[in-house]
C-alpha positions in Angstrom: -42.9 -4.3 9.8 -42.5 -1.7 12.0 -43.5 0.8 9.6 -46.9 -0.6 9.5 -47.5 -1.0 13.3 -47.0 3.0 13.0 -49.2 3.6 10.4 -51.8 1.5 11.9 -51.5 3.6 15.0 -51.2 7.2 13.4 -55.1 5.9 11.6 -56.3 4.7 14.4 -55.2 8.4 16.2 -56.3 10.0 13.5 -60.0 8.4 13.2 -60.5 8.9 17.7 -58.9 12.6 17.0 -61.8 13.5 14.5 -64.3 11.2 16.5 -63.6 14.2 19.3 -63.7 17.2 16.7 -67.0 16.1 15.7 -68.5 15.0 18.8 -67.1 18.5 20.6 -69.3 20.6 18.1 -72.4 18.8 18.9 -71.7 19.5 22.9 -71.3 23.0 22.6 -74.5 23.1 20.6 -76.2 21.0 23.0 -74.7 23.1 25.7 -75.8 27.2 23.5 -78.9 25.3 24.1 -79.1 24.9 27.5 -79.5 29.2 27.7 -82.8 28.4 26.7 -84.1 25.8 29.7 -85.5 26.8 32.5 -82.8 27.9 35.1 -82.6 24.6 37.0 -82.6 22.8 34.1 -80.5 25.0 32.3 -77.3 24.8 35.2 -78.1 20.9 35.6 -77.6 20.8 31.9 -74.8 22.5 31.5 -73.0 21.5 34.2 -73.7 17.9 32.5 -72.0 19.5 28.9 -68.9 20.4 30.9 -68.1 17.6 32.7 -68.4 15.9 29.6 -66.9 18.1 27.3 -63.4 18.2 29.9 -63.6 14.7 29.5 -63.7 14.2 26.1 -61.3 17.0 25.0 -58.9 16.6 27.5 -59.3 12.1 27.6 -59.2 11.5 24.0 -59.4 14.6 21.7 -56.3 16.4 23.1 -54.0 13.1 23.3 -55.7 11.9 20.0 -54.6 15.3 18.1 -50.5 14.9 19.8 -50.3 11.3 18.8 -51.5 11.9 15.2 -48.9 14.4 14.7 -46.3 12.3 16.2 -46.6 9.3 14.7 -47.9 11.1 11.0 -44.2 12.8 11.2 -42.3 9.3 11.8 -44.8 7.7 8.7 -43.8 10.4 6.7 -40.1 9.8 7.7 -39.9 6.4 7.6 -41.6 5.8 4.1 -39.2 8.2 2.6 -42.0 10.8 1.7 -39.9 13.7 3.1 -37.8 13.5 0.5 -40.3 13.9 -2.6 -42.1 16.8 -0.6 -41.5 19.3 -3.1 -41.4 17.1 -5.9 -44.2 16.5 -8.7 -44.5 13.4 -7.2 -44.8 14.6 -3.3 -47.6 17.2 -4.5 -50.3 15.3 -2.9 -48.5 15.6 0.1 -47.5 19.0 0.3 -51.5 19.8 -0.3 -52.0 17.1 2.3 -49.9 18.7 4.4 -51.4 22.3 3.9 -54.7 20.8 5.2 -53.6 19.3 8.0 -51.9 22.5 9.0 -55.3 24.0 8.3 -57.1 21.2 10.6 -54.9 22.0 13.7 -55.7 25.5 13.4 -59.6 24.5 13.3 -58.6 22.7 16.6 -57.0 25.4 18.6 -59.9 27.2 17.3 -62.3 24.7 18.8 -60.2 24.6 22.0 -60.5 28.3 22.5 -64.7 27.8 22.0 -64.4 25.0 24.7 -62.9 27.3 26.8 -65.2 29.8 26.4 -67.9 28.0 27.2 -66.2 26.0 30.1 -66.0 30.0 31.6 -69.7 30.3 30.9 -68.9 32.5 27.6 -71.3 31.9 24.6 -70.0 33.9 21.6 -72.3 31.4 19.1 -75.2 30.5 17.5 -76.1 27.1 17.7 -76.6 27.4 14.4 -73.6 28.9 13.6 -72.2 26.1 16.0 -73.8 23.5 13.5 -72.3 25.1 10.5 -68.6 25.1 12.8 -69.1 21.3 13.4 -69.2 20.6 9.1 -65.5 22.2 9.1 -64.2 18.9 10.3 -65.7 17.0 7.3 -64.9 19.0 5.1 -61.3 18.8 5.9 -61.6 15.3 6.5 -63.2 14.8 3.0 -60.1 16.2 1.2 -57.3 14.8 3.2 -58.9 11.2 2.5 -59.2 11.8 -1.0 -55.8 13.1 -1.4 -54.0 10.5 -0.1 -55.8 7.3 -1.2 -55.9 9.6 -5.0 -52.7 10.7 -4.5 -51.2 11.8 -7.4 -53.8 10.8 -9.9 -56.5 13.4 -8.5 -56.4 16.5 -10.6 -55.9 19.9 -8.5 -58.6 21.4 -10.2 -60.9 19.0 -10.5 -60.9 17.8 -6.9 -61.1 21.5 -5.8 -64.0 21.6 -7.4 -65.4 18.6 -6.1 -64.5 19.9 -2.9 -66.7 22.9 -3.6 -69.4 20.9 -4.8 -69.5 19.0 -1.7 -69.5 22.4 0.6 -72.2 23.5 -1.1 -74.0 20.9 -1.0 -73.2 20.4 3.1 -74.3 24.3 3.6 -77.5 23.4 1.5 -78.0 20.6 3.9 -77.5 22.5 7.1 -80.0 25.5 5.6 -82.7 22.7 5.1 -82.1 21.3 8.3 -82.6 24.7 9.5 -86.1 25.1 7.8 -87.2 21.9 9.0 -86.5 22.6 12.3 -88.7 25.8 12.6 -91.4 23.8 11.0 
């Protein structure tokens, strides 16, 4: 029973984690934009974006991403998946596991860009920004699949549906793009 009070509390980490590594993107967009106001507007602004993205990162995204790893390690434990890690039947997982891996580093990533811009630094597009904020879902796209699929998905066919659905996210992003200098 206690197994499942965990995992209900590792999802519910894991959905207000990427609720902040999407909602963080968007900020820093909103905030690359600001350069382009009017200087009052453009220091109320992003004196606004700051305040808000402290709050978020360090009140929910930050404590969100700790908890997630916590509890996803005592799942993992206590359902006896460590031991089938580096079986055929714990392949899922290990690829799982490689994307997760993969996530956190998009996170530090993301924390070094809110530092940046806390110090006033803009190293990015918001364009490029906007194409940064799709990482998440893409990563969020294969973890999902992999472990409701588990081992039934096949390695190359859900890579390839992975690639399918990157291209089509970039192709959406490009249009975006067109429409918006339209």
């Amino acid at each position: 029973m206690l197994y499942l009070y965990l995992k209900a509390l590792h999802i519910i980490f894991v959905v207000t984690w990427f609720a902040g590594l999407f909602y963080m993107p968007r900020l820093f967009i909103y905030n690359t934009e600001a350069n382009d106001k009017p200087e009052v507007a453009k220091t109320a602004l992003q004196e606004q974006f700051t305040i808000m993205m402290k709050r978020l990162w360090f009140g929910i995204t930050w404590p969100s991403a700790i908890l997630t790893l916590i509890l996803g390690l005592t799942v993992m434990v206590k359902s006896g998946y460590h031991k089938v890690l580096f079986q055929p039947e714990g392949n899922w997982l290990l690829l799982k596991l490689i994307f997760v891996l993969f996530l956190y580093i998009y996170f530090f990533l993301e924390h070094r860009i809110f530092l940046q811009q806390s110090k006033g630094i803009f190293r990015y597009t918001s364009q490029q920004l906007r194409i940064w904020n799709e990482i998440a879902t893409i990563f969020l796209v294969a973890i999902v699949m992999l472990v409701v699929v588990k081992q039934n998905m096949s390695v190359i066919w859900g890579l390839a549906g992975l690639i399918l659905f990157i291209i089509v996210l970039m192709s959406a992003i490009k249009i975006y793009k067109l429409m918006r200098k339209s």
